[in-house]
Structures are given as structure tokens and as C-alpha cells.
py3Dmol code that shows the C-alpha trace and the ligand (Angstrom):
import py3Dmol

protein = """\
ATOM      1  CA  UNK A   1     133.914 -69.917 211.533  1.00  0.00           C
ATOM      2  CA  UNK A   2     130.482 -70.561 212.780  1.00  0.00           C
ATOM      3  CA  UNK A   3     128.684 -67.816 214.548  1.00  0.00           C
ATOM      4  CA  UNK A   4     126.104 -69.400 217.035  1.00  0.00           C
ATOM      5  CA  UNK A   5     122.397 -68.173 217.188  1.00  0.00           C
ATOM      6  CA  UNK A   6     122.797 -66.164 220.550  1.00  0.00           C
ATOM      7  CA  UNK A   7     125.973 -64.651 218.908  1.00  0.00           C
ATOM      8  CA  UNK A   8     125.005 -63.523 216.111  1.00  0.00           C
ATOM      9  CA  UNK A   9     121.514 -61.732 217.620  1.00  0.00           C
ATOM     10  CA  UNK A  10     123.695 -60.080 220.039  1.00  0.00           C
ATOM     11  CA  UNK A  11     126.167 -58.854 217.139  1.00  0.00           C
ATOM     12  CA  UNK A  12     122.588 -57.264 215.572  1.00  0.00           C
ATOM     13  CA  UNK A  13     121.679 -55.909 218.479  1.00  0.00           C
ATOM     14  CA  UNK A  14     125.340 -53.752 218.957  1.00  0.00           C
ATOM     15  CA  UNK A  15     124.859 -52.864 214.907  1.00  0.00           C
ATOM     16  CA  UNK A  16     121.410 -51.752 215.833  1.00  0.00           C
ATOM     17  CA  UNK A  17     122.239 -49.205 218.284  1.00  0.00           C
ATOM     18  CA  UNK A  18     125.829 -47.852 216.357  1.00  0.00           C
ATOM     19  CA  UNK A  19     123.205 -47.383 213.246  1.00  0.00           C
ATOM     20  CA  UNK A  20     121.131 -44.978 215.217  1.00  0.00           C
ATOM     21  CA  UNK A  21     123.826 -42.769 216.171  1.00  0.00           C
ATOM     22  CA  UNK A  22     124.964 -44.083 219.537  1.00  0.00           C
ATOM     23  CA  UNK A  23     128.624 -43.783 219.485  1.00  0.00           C
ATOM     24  CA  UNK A  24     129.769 -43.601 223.741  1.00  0.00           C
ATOM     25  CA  UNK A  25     131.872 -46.777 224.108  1.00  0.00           C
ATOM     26  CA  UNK A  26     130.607 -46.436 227.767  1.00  0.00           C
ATOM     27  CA  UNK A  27     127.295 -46.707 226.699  1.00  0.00           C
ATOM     28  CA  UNK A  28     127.656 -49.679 224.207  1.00  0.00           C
ATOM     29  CA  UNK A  29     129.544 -51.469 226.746  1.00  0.00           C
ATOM     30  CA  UNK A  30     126.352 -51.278 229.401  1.00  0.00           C
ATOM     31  CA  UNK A  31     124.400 -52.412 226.946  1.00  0.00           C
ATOM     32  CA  UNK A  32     126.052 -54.962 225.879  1.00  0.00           C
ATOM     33  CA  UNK A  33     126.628 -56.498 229.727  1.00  0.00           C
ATOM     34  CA  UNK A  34     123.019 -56.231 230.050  1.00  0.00           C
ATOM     35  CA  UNK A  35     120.974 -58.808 228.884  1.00  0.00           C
ATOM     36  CA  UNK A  36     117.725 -57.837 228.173  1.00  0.00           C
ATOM     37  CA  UNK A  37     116.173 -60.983 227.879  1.00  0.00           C
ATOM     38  CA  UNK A  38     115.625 -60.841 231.660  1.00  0.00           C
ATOM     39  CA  UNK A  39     113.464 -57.715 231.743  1.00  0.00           C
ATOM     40  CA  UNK A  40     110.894 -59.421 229.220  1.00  0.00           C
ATOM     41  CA  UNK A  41     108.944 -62.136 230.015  1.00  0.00           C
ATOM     42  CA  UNK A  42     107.265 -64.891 228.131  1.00  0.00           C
ATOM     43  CA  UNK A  43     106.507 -65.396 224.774  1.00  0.00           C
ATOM     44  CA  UNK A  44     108.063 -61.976 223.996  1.00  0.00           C
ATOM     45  CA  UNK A  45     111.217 -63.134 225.422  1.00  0.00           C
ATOM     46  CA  UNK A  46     112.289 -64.833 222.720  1.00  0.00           C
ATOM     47  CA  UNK A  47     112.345 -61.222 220.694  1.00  0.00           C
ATOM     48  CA  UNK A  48     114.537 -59.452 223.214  1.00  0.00           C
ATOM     49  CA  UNK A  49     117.282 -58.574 221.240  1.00  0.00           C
ATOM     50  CA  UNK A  50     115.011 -57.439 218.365  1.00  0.00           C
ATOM     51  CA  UNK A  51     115.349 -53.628 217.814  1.00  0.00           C
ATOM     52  CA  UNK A  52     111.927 -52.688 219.066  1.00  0.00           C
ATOM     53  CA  UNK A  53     109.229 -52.089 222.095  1.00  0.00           C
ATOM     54  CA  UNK A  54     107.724 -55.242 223.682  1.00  0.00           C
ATOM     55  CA  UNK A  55     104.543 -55.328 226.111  1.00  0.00           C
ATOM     56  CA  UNK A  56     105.330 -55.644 229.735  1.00  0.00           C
ATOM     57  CA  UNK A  57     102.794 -56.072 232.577  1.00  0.00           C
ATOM     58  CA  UNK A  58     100.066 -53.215 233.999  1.00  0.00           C
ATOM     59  CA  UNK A  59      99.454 -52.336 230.070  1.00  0.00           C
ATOM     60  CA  UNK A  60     103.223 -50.558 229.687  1.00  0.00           C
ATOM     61  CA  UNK A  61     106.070 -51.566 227.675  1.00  0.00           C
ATOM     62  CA  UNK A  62     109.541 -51.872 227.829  1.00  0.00           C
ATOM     63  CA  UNK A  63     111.214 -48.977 225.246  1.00  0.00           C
ATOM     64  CA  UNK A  64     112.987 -49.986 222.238  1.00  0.00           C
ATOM     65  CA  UNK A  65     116.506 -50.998 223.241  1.00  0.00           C
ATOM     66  CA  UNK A  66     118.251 -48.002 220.238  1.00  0.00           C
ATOM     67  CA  UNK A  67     115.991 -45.318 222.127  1.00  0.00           C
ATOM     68  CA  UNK A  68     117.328 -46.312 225.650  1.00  0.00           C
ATOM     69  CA  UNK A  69     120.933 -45.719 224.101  1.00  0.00           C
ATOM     70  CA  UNK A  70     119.879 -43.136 222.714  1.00  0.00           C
ATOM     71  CA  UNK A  71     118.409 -41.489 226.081  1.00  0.00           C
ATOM     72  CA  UNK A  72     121.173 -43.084 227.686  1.00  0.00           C
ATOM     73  CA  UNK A  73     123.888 -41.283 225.670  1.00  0.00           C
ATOM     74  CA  UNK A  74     122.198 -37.537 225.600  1.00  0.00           C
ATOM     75  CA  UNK A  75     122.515 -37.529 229.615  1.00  0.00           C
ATOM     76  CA  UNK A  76     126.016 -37.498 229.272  1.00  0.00           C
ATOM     77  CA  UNK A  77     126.589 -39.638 232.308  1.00  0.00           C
ATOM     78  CA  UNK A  78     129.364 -39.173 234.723  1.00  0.00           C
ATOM     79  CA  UNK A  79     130.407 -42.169 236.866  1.00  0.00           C
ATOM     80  CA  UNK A  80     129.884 -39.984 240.477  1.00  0.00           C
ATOM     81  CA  UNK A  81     126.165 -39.354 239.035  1.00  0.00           C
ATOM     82  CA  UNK A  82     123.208 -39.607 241.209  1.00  0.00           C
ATOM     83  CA  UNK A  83     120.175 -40.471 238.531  1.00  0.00           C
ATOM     84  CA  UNK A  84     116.433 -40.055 238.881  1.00  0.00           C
ATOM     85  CA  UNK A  85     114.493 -42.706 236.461  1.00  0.00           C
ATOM     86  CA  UNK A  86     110.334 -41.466 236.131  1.00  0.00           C
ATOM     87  CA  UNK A  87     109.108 -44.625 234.596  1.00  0.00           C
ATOM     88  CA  UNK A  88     110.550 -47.767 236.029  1.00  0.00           C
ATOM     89  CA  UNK A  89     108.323 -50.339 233.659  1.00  0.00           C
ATOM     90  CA  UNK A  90     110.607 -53.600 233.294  1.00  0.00           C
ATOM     91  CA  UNK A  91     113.651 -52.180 234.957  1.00  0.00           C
ATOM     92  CA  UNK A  92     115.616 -52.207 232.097  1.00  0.00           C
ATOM     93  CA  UNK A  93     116.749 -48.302 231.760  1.00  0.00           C
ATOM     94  CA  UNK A  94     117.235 -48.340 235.105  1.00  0.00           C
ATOM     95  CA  UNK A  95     119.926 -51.791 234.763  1.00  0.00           C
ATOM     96  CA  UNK A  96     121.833 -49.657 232.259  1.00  0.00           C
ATOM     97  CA  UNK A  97     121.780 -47.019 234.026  1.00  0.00           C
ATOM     98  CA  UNK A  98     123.387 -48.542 236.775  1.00  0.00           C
ATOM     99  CA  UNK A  99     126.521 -49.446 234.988  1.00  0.00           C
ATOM    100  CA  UNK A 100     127.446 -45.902 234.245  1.00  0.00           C
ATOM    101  CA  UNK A 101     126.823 -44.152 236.918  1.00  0.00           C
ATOM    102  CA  UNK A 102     127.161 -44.017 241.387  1.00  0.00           C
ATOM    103  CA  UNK A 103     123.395 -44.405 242.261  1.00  0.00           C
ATOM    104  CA  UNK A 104     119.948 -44.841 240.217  1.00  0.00           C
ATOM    105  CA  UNK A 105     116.587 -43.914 241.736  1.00  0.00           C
ATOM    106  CA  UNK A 106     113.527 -45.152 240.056  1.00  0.00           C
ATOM    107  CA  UNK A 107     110.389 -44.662 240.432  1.00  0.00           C
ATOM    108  CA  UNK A 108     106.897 -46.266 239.286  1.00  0.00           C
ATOM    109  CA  UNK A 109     103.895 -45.877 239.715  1.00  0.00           C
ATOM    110  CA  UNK A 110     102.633 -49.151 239.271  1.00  0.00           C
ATOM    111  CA  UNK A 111     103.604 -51.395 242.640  1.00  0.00           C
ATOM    112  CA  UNK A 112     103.351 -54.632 240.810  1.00  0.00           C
ATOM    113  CA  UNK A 113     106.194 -53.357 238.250  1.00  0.00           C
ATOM    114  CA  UNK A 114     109.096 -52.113 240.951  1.00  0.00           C
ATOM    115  CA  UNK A 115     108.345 -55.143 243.196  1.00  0.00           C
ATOM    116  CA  UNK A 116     108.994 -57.638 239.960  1.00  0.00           C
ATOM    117  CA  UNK A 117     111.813 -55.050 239.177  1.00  0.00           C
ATOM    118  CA  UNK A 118     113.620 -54.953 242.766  1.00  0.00           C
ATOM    119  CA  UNK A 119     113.781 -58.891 242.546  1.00  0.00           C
ATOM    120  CA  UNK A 120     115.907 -58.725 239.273  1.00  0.00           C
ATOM    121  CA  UNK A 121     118.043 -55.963 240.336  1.00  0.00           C
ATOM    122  CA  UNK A 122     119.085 -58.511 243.502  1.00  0.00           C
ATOM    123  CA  UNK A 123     118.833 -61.940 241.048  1.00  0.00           C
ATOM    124  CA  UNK A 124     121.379 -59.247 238.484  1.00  0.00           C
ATOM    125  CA  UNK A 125     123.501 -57.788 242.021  1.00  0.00           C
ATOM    126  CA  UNK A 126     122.585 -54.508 240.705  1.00  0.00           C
ATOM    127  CA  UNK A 127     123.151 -52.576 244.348  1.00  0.00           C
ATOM    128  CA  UNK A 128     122.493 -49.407 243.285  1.00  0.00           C
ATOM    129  CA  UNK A 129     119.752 -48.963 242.647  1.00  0.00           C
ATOM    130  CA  UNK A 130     116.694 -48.333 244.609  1.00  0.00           C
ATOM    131  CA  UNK A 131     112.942 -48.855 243.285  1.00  0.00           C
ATOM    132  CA  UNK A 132     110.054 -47.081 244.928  1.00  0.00           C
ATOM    133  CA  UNK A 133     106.378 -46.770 244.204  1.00  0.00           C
ATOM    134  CA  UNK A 134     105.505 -42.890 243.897  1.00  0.00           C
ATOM    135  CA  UNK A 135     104.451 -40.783 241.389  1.00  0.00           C
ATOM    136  CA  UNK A 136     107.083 -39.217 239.606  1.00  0.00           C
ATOM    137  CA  UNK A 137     105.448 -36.102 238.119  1.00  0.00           C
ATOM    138  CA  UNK A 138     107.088 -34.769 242.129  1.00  0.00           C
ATOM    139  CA  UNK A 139     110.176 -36.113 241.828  1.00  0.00           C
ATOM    140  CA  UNK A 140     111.567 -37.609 244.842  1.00  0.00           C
ATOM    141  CA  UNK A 141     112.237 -34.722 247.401  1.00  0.00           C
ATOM    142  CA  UNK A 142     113.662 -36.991 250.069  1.00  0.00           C
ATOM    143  CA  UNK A 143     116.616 -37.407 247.409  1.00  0.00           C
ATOM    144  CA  UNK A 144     116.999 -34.809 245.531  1.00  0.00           C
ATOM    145  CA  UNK A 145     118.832 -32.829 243.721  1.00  0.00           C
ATOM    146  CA  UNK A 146     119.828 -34.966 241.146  1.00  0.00           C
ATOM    147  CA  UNK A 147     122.876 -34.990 238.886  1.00  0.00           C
ATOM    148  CA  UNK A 148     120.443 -36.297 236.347  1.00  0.00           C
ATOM    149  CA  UNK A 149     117.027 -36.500 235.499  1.00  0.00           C
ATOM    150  CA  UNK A 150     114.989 -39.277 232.834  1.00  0.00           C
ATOM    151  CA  UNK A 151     111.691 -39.681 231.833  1.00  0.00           C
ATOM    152  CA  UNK A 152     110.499 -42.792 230.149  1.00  0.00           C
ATOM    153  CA  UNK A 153     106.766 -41.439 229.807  1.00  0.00           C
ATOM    154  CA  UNK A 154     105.510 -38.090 227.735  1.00  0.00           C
ATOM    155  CA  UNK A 155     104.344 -35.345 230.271  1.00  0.00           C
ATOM    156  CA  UNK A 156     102.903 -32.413 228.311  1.00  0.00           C
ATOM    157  CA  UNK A 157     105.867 -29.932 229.504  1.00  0.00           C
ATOM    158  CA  UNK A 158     108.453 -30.935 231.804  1.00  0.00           C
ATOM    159  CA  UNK A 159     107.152 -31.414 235.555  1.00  0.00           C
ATOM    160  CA  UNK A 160     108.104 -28.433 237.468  1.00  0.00           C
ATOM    161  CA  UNK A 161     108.936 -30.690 240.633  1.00  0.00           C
ATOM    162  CA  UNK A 162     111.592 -32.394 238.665  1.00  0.00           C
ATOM    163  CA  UNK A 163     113.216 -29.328 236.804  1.00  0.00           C
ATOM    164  CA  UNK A 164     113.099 -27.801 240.444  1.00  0.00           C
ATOM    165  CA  UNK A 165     114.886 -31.072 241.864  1.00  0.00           C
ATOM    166  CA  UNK A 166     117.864 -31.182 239.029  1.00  0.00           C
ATOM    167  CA  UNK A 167     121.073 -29.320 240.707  1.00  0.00           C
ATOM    168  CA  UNK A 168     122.720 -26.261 238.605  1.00  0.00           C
ATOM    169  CA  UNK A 169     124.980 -28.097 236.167  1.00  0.00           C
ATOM    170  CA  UNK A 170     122.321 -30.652 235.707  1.00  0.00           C
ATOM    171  CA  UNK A 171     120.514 -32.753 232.677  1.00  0.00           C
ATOM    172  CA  UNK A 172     117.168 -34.093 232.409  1.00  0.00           C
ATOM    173  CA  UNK A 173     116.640 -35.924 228.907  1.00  0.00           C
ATOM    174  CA  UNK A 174     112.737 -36.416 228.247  1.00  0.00           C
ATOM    175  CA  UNK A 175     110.003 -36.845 225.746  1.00  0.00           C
ATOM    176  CA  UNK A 176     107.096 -34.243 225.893  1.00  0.00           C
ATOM    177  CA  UNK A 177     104.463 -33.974 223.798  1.00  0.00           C
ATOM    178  CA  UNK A 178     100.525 -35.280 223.986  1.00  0.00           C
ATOM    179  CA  UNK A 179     100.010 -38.510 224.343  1.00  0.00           C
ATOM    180  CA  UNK A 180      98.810 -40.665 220.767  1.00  0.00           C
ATOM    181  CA  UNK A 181     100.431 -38.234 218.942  1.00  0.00           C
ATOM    182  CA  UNK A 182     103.955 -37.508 217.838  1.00  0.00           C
ATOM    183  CA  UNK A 183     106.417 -36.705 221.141  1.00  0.00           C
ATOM    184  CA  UNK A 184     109.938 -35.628 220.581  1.00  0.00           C
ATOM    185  CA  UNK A 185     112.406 -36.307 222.759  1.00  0.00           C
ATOM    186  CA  UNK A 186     113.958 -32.954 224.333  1.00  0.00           C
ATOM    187  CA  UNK A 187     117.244 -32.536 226.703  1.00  0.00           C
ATOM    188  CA  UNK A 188     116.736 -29.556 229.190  1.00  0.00           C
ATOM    189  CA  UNK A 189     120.474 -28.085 230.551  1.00  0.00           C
ATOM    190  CA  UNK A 190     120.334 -26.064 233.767  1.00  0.00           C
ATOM    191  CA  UNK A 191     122.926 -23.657 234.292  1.00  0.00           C
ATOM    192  CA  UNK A 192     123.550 -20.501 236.502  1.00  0.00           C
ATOM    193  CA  UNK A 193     121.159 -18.997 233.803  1.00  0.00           C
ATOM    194  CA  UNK A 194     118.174 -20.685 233.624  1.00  0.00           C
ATOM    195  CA  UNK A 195     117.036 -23.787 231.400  1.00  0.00           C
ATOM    196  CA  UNK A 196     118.304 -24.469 227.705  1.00  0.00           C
ATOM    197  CA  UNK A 197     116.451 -26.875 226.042  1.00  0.00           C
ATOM    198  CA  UNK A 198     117.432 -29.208 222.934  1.00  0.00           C
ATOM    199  CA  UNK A 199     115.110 -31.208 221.007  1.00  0.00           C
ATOM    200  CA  UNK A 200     116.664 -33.999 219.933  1.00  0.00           C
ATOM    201  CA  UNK A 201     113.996 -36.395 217.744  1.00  0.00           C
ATOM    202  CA  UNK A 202     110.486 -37.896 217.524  1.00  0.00           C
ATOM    203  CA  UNK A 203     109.984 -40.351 220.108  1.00  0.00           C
ATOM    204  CA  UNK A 204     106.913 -42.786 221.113  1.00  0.00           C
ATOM    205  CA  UNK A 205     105.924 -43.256 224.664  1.00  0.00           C
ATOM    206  CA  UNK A 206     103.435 -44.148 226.983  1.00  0.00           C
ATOM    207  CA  UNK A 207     102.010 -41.121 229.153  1.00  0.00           C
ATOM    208  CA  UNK A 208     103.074 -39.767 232.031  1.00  0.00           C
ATOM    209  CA  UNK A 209      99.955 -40.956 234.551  1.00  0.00           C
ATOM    210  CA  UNK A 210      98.813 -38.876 237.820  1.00  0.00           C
ATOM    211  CA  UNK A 211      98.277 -40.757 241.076  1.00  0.00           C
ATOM    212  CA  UNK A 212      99.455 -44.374 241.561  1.00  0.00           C
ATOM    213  CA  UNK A 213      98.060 -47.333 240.157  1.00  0.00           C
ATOM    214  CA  UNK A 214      95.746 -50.261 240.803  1.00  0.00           C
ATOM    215  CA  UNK A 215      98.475 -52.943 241.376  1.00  0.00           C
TER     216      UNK A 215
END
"""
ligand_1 = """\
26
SAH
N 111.917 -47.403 231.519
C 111.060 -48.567 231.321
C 109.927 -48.336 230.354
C 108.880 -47.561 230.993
S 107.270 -47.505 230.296
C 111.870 -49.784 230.925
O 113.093 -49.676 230.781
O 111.264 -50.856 230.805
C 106.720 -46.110 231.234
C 106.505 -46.351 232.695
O 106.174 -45.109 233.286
C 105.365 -47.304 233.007
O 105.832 -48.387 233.755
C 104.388 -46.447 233.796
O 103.739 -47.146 234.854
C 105.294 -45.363 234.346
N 104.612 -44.120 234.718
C 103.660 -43.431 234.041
N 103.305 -42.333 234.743
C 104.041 -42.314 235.881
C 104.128 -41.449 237.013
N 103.387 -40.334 237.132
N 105.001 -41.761 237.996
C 105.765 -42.877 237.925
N 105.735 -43.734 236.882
C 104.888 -43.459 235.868
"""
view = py3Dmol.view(width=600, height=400)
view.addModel(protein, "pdb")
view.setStyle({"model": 0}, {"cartoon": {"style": "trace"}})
view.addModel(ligand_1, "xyz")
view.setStyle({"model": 1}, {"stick": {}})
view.zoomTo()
view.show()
């Protein structure tokens, strides 16, 4: 039989992310349900189901679709989960997100980027989540704690705020390391006796930026 074109990228894509280690049929299945051709526009839409980055607007980009599994997976997601995304960018993380756990919070600091992402998270009827402009280096007092805590931009160390707003019990999967150099990706456990911290690979990402942007 015939596969078509659409079929067989999308078969590529789910080989992709089971090459790289991501094994949580939960976690396959949200990717797989979300299309991320929406969350890239233009010409680089065409390459959305390629295993790699792509430019999005305000100079950031949308992460490589086997590291957002992979990010994804290490939270270890339970479906009465109330997330904290630091990074919103194309809304993508936050999309998958959605389908695993009760309710996503993200937060960008870029207004231009959680305006464009609120509209797809109606167009999509992904209800909830909620986008907000703030800096996330603070967290987002008003809601915290959180079950769950993710970072989709290198701080140098983890943000106090945030470790301070993740409940006993928590996770908070994020890369640290300067930015232009080589980051690795670290999970941070809190338990009744303090932090434990796992570092899980080398990562790429764009820095975590203080104060809000320009648009
Ligand atoms: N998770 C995104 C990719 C994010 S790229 C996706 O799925 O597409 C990193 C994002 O972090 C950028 O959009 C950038 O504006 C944002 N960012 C950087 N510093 C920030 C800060 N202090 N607070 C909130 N967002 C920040």
C-alpha cells in the first residue's frame, strides 16, 4: 500500500522521538494529536515535522520537537497536575502539555508571542491553559505552588522564585548553563529534604531574559 506524503512525515516524526529515548505512551500520544504545523509559521511551516528547532517571531525559536518529549517525559506528568511553562515562544510545549495534565500556566515575556499563542490555544480548544505576559525568572505567585515546573530558556542556576513556588513532592525539569555555550538539561526533585538534582543531557536554548520585552 501507498503511504501518502503527510503520512509518512508523521510516521518520521513518532520514529524520531522513540529514537531519542522517549518511551511514555502518554507522551507519544500528545504528540502525536498535536500538530505542530500550527505553531510555525511561513516558509518554515513546511519543515514542521522535521526533527529540529525552527525560528519563530521576537528572535526566539520553537525547540526541537525530540527535546520537548524529552522535557515532556522527565516531568513525569500526572493528569491532576497544575504546570508552570517559563518560556511560552510558539505555544507549542505548552499544547502538549495540555494533553497530559489538569491546568498549564505559561508565561512569556514577549507580549506579541502569548497574544499570537492565546489565539491558537482557542482556534485548537485548548481550555486549559492560560498565557500571560510576565517575567518568569518570579514565577507566578498569584498561582503557585505548582505540581510542576519547566523552563524552555537557560537561567544560569535555577531561579530561586520558582524552586520556592514548586510544592514538596514537586519537579521542575530545566536547562542551566551560560548562554552560547553548552547547557545541560537538569531535573530538580523537592522532597521533605531539600532539592535533588539530576542532570539529564546537553541541551541548546535561548536565555532566560530579565524584564519584559519590546513587543
Ligand atoms: N516553549 C517554546 C519555546 C520557547 S523559546 C515553544 O514551545 O515554542 C524561549 C522563550 O522564552 C522565548 O519565547 C522567550 O521570549 C522566553 N523567555 C526568555 N526569558 C524569559 C523570561 N524571563 N520570562 C518569560 N519568558 C522568557
Amino acid at each position: 500500500m501507498m503511504m501518502d506524503e503527510a503520512a509518512q512525515q508523521k510516521m518520521q516524526f513518532m520514529f524520531a522521538l522513540r529514537s531519542h529515548g522517549v518511551t511514555d505512551a502518554r507522551v507519544l500520544s500528545a504528540m502525536e494529536a498535536i500538530d505542530r504545523s500550527y505553531f510555525v509559521k511561513g516558509i518554515f511551516s513546511a519543515r514542521a515535522y522535521e526533527d529540529t528547532p525552527l525560528p519563530i517571531a521576537c528572535g526566539q525559536t520553537i525547540s526541537q520537537p525530540s527535546v520537548v518529549a524529552m522535557m515532556t517525559q522527565a516531568l513525569k506528568l500526572s493528569p491532576r497536575d497544575k504546570v508552570l511553562e517559563v518560556g511560552t515562544g510558539s505555544g507549542y510545549q505548552a499544547a502538549i502539555l495540555s494533553q497530559l495534565v489538569r491546568r498549564v500556566y505559561t508565561v512569556d515575556r514577549h507580549a506579541r508571542l502569548v497574544k499570537d499563542a492565546m489565539s491558537l490555544f482557542r482556534r485548537l480548544d485548548l481550555n486549559n491553559i492560560t498565557a500571560l505576559i510576565a517575567d518568569g525568572s518570579y514565577g507566578l505567585p498569584e498561582q503557585a505552588p505548582f505540581d510542576r515546573i519547566i523552563l524552555t530558556a537557560a537561567a544560569e542556576d535555577p531561579p530561586g522564585p520558582l524552586l520556592a513556588q514548586l510544592k514538596v513532592g514537586g519537579i521542575m525539569v530545566l536547562p542551566v548553563g551560560q548562554s552560547d555555550a553548552v547547557q545541560s538539561l537538569i531535573r530538580v526533585t523537592k522532597t521533605e529534604d531539600g532539592l535533588h538534582y539530576d542532570e539529564l543531557r546537553p541541551v541548546r536554548f535561548v536565555p532566560l531574559v530579565e524584564g519584559l520585552g519590546k513587543d
